[in-house]
C-alpha positions in Angstrom: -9.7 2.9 -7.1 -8.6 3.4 -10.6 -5.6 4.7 -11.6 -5.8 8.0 -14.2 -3.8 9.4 -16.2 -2.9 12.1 -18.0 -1.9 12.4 -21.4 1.4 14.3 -22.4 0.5 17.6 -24.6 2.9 17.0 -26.8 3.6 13.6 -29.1 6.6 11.7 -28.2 6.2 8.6 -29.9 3.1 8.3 -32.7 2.3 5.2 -35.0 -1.2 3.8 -35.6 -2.6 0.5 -35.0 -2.1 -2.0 -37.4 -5.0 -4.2 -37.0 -8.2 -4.1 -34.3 -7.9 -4.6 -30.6 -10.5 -6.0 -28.1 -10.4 -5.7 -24.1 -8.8 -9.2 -23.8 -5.7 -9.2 -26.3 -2.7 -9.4 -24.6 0.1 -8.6 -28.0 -0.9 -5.2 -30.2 0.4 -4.9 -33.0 1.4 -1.5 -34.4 3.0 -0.2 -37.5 5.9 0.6 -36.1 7.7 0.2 -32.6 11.0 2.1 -33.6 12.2 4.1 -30.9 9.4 3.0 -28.7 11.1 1.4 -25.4 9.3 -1.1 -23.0 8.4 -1.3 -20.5 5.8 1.4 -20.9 2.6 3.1 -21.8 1.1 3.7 -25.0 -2.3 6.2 -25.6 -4.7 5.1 -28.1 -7.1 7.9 -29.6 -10.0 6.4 -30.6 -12.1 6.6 -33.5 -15.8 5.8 -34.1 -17.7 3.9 -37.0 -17.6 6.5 -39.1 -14.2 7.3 -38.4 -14.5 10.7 -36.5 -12.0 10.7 -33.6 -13.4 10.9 -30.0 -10.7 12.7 -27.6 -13.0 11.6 -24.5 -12.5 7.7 -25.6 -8.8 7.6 -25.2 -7.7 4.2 -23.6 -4.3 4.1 -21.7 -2.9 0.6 -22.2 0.6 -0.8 -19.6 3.0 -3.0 -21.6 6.3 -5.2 -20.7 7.8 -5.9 -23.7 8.3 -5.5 -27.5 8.4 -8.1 -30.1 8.9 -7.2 -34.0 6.2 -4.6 -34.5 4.4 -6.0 -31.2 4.1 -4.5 -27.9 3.5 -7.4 -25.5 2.1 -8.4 -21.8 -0.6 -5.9 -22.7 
């Protein structure tokens, strides 16, 4: 069974992607990782080809470790 979560209301950590991301990467990088701590979980709000943001396409990814601007063991 899969696990679900929910998304905190309120932003408590917010940077952007800093490159694309496919279902096998295992590094992200991000713009910034300041005050981000591992291990942890990071929401990603997606966007589609035009650039329009689609709430119901949020992905929930796990990581163990940070690395520069990198969040690793994704």
């Amino acid at each position: 069974m899969p696990t679900l979560f929910i998304a905190p209301r309120a932003n408590y950590f917010s940077t952007t992607l800093n490159g694309a991301i496919n279902a096998t990467q295992t590094t992200i990088t991000l713009t910034s990782t300041t005050n981000l701590q591992a291990p942890g979980y990071i929401v990603i709000d997606r966007e589609d080809g035009s650039g329009a943001a689609t709430p119901n396409a949020r992905e929930v990814v796990s990581f163990t470790g940070i690395s520069g601007s990198d969040i690793t063991t994704c």
